[in-house]
C-alpha positions in Angstrom: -51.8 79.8 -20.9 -51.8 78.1 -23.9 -51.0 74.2 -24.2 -48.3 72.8 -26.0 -49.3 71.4 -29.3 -47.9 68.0 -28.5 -46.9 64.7 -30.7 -45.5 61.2 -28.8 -43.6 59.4 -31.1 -43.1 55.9 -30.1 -41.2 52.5 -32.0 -44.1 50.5 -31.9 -47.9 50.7 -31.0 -49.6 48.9 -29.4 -48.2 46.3 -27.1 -49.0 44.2 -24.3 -45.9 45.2 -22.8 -45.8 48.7 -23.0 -49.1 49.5 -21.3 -47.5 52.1 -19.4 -46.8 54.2 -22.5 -50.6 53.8 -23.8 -51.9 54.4 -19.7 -49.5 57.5 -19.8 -51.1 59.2 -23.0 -54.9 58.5 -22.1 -54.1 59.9 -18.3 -53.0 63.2 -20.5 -55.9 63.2 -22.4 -58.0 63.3 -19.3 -56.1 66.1 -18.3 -56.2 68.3 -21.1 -53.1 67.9 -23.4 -53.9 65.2 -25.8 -51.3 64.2 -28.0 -51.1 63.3 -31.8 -49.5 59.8 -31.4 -47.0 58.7 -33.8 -45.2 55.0 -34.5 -42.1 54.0 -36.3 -44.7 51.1 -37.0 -47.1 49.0 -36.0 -46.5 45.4 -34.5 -49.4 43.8 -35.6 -49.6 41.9 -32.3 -52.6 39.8 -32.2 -53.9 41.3 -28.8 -54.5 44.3 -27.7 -56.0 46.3 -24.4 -58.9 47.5 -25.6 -58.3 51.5 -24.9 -55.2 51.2 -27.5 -57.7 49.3 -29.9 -60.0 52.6 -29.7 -56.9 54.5 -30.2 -55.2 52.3 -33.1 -57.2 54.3 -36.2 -55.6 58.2 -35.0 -51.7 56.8 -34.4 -50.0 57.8 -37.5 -47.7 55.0 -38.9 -44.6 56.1 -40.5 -44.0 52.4 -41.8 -47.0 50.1 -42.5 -45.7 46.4 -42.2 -48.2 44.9 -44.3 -46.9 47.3 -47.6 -43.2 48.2 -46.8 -42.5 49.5 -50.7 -45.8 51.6 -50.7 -44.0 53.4 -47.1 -41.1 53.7 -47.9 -42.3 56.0 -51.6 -44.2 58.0 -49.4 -42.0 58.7 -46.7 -39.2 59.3 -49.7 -41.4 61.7 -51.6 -42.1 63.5 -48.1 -38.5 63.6 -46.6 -37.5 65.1 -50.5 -40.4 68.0 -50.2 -39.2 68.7 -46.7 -35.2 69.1 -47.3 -36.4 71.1 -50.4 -38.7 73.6 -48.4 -35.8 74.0 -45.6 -32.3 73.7 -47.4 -30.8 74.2 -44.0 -32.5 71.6 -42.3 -31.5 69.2 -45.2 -27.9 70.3 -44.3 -28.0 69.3 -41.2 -29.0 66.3 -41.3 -26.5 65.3 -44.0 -23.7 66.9 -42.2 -24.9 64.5 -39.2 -24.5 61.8 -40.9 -21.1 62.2 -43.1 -19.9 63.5 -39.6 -21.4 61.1 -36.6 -23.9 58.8 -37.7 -22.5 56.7 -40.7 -24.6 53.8 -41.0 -27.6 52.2 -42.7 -30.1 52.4 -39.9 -28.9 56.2 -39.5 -29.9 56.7 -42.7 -33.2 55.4 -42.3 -33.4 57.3 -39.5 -32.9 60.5 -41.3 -35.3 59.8 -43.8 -38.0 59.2 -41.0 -37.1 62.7 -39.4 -37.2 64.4 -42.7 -40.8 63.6 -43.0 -41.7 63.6 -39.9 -40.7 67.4 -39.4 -42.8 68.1 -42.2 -45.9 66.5 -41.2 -45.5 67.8 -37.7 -45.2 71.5 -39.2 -48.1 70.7 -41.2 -50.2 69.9 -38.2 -49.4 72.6 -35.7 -47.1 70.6 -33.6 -44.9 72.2 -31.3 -43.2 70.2 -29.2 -42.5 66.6 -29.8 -41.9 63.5 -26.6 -40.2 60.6 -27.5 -40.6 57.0 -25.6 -37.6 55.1 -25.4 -33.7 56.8 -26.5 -32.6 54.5 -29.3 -35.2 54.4 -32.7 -37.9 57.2 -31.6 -35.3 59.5 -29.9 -32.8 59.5 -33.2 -35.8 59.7 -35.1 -36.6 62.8 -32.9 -33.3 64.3 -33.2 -33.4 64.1 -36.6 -36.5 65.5 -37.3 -35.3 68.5 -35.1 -32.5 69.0 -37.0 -34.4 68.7 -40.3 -36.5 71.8 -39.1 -39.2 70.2 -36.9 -39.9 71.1 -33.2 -37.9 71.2 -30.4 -38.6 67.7 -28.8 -37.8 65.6 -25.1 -37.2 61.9 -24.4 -38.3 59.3 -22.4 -35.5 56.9 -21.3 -36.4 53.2 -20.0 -34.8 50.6 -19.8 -33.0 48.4 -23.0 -33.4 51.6 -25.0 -30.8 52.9 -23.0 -28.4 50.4 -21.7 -27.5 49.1 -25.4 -27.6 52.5 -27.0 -24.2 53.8 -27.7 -23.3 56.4 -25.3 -22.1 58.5 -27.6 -26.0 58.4 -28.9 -27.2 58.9 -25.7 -25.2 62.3 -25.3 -26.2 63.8 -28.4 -29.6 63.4 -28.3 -29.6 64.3 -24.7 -27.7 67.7 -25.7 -30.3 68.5 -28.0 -33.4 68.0 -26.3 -35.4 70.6 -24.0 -35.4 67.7 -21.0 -35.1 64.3 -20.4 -37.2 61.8 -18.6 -36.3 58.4 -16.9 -38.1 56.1 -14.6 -35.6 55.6 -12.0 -32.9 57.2 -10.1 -30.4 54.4 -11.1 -30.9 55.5 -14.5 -30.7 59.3 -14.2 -27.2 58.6 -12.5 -26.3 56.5 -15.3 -26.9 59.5 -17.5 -25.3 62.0 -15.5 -22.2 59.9 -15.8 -22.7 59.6 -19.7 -23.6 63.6 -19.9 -20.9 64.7 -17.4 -20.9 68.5 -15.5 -20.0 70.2 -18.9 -23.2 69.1 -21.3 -25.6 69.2 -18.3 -29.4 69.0 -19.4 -32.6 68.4 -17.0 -32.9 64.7 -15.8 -36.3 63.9 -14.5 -37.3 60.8 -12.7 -40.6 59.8 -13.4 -41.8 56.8 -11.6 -44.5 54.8 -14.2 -48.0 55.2 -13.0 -50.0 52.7 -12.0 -54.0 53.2 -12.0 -54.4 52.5 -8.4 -58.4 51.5 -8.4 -57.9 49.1 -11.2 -55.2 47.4 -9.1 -56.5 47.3 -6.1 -56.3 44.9 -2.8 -59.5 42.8 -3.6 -58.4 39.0 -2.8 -60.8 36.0 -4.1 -60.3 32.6 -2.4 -57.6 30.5 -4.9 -55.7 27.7 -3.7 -53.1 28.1 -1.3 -49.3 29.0 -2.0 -50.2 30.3 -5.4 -47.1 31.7 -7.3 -48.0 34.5 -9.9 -45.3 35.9 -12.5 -46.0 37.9 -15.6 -43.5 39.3 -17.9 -41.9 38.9 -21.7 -40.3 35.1 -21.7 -37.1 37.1 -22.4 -33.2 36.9 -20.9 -33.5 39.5 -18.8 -36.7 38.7 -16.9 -34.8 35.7 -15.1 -37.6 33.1 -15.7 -35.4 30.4 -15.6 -34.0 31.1 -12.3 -38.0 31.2 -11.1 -38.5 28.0 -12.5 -35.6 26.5 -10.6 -36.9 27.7 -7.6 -40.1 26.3 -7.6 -38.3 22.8 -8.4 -36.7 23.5 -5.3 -39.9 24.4 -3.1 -41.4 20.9 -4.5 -37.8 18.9 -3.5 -38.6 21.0 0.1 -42.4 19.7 0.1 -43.8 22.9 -0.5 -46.7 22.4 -2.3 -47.1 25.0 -4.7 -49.5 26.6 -7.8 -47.1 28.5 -10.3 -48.5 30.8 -12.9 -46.9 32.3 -15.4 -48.2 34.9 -18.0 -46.5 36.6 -21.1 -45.6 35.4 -24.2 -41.5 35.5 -25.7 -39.3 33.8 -27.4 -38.1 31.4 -24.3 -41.1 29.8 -23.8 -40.6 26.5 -25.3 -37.3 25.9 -23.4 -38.9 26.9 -20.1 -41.7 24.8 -20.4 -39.1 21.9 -21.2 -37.4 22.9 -18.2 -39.9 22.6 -16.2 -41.7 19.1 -17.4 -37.3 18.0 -16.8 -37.7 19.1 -13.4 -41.0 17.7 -12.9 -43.4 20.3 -12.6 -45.9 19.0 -15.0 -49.6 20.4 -13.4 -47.5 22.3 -11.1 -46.6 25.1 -13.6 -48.5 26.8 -16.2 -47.6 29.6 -19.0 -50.7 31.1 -20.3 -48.8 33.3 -23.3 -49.8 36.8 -23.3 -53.1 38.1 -22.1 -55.1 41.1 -22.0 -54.9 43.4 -18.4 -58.5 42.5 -16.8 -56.9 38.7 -16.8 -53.6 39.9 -14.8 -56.0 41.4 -13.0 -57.9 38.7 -12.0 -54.7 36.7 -11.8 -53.2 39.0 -9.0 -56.4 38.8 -6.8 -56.4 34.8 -7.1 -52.4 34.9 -6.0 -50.1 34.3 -2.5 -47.2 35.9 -3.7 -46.1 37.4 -6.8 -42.4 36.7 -8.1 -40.6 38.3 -10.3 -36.0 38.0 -10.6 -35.0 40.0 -13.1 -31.2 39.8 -14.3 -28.5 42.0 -16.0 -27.6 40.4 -19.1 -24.4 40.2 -20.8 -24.9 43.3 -23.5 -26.1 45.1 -20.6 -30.0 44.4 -20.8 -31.6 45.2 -17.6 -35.2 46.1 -16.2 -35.5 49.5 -14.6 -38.4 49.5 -12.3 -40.7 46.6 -13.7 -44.3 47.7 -13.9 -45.8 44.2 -12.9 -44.2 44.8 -9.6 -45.9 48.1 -8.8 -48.7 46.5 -10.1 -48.8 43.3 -7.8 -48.1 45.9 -4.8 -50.9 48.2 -5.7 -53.1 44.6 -5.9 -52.2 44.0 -2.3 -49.6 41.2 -3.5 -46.9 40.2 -1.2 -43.6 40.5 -3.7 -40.3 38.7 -4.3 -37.4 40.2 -6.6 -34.2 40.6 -7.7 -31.9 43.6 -6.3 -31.1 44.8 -9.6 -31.1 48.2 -10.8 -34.2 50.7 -10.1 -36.0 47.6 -8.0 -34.5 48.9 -4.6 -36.0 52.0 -5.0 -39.7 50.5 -5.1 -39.1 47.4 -2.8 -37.0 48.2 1.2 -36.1 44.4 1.2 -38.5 43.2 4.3 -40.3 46.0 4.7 -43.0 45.7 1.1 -41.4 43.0 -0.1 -38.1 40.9 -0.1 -35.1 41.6 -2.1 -32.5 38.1 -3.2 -29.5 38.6 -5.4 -29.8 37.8 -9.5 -28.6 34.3 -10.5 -29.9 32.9 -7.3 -32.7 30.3 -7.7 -31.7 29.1 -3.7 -32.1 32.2 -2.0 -35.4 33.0 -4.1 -37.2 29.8 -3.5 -35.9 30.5 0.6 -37.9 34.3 0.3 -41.0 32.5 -1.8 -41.1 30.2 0.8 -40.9 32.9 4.2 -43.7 34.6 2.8 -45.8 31.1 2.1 -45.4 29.6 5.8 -45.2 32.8 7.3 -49.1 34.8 6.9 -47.7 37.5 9.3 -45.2 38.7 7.1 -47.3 38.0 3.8 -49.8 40.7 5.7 -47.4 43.2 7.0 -45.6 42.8 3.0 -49.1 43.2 1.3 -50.0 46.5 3.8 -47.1 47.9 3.3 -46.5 47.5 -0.4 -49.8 49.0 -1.1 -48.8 52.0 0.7 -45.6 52.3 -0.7 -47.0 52.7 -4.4 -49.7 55.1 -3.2 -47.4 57.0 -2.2 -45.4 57.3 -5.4 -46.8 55.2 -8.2 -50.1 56.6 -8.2 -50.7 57.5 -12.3 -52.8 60.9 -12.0 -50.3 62.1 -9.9 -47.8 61.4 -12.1 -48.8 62.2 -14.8 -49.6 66.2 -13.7 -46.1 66.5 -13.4 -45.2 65.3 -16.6 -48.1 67.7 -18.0 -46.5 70.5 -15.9 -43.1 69.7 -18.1 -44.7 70.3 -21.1 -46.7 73.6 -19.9 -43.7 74.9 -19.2 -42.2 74.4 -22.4 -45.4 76.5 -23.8 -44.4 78.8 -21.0 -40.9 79.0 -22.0 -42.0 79.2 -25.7 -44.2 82.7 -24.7 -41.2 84.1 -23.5 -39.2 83.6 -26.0 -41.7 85.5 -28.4 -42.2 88.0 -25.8 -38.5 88.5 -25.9 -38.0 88.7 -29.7 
């Protein structure tokens, strides 16, 4: 049989938080189906992991930040060549957006598809994957309908709570499949798609490389607290941070860690030097994998209280999580969205509700005084995301998706 010709087309690459996306397309490559990798554009973070370093110079930018007029000529003088080599495709897209999609960022958008369906045709592409449903997927759809290849979609997390669900539907509707990484959200979308525009939902649990993250502890202090996660609404730092002012008012003498970089880091840090944490809490900004790494060996518990925020912002089934459990890591976290369906609260790990800083510095503290439970939690976690998590795994069943697109492709021809 032979393999799809396959493209990923993502928003932005690289980033330190989306290490499951660059994980996911080097675990391909092992197996066979490499794919060309494209990006709406490139962040221009100043870290990196070192594997999406070596793959930077092959990832075709659509935008480059650094000249946006230079882009923007050629992606003109591409989308014009492709609307004038497929009239109908050129249709299609205009009649999308005098029809549906009247705005400024749809016509962006259109322009992006327009020359991205021609540069995928150029190359041999045949099938074109999507991570995340807002930017890439329109992008996606666009392209489709401007005579590129048939194309599927990842859905996460943001990308699909604040995307209109009007959005959601029509780019559902046209793709061969889509793919989410929790139950929680495949129900959400078989509310949005209803029984009458039915299209294949498949829940695909992020892998995690389970000998990188693996249950080798080194001796640390006691009761150290490890978080890591974007300083960002929806990762409920500030609720953490009230609970280990609470632990300290309870004389529970703790070590608090904190890693990722966002925009509310200054205000937590304030926070906590009000609540008097000073040498009791530490943010140490972003930082590259083999650090977290190290950081979940050295810790006691790992904590992490996601919220739901008011536009509707949520986590799905946050990676660091898996992670910590993989590392042996007894876990605390919020019962919000996909979480239950990694974490049987006090069975691997303990469950509190969101907006609670009590009840999370109560469960922070059970595992702390209690080693029996921080054991049975650890061993049992561990288990859970080899059972389920486990990134080869998978990832051959997301490969099998795609061979059986080429599959389905044969058949068609065979047909005709």
């Amino acid at each position: 049989m032979t393999p799809p010709r396959l493209a990923y087309l993502l928003k932005r690459f690289p980033r330190l938080s989306e290490t499951f996306v660059l994980n996911e397309i080097l675990e391909l490559g092992r197996q066979g189906l490499e794919p060309r990798v494209y990006a709406l554009t490139d962040p221009l973070e100043k870290q990196a992991h070192p594997e999406a370093t070596r793959l930077r110079p092959h990832v075709i930018y659509l935008h480059d930040p650094r000249r946006p007029l230079r882009s923007w000529l050629r992606l003109l003088g591409g989308a014009l060549v492709q609307a004038v080599s497929c009239p109908d495709g050129a249709l299609r897209v205009a009649w999308a957006l005098c029809t549906v999609h009247r705005s400024l960022p749809s016509v962006r958008h259109a322009v992006e598809g327009l020359w991205l369906a021609r540069d995928l045709r150029r190359n041999g592409i045949t099938h074109l994957h999507a991570h995340f449903i807002h930017s890439p997927a329109a992008v996606a759809y666009l392209a489709f309908l401007a005579g590129g290849p048939r194309f599927s979609m990842t859905a996460h997390a943001k990308d699909l709570y604040t995307t209109l669900p009007r959005n959601v539907r029509i780019r559902s509707q046209a793709a061969r499949f889509v793919v989410t990484c929790t139950h929680f959200n495949a129900a959400y979308l078989a509310g949005i798609l209803g029984e009458a525009h039915r299209v294949p939902v498949h829940v695909l649990y992020h892998g995690t490389d389970l000998q990188r993250f693996s249950p080798e502890r080194s001796a640390g202090e006691q009761h150290r607290i490890l978080s890591v996660g974007r300083l960002v609404p929806k990762k409920g730092f500030p609720d953490l941070v009230r609970a280990v002012a609470l632990l300290r008012a309870r004389r529970v003498r703790t070590r608090t860690d904190i890693y990722g970089g966002g925009p509310l880091r200054e205000e937590l840090e304030t926070e906590g030097r009000r609540l008097g944490l000073d040498g009791e809490l530490t943010f140490h900004g972003a930082r590259l994998q083999d650090e977290i790494v190290a950081a979940y060996r050295r810790a006691d518990v790992f904590v992490l209280a996601p919220v739901v925020t008011g536009d509707g912002d949520r986590d799905g089934i946050p990676n660091v999580l898996v992670e910590a459990m993989a590392s042996g890591v007894p876990v605390v976290a919020t019962r919000i969205s996909g979480i239950p369906e990694l974490i049987t609260d006090g069975v691997d790990g303990l469950l509190v509700a969101q907006h609670d800083p009590v009840a999370l510095a109560e469960a922070i503290e059970r595992v702390l005084r209690d080693p029996d439970l921080a054991a049975r939690l650890s061993q049992a976690g561990r288990q859970r995301v080899t059972d389920d998590f486990d990134l080869a795994r998978n990832t051959r069943r997301l490969r099998a998706l795609f061979e059986g697109i080429a599959v389905e492709h044969i058949g068609l021809e065979v047909a005709a």
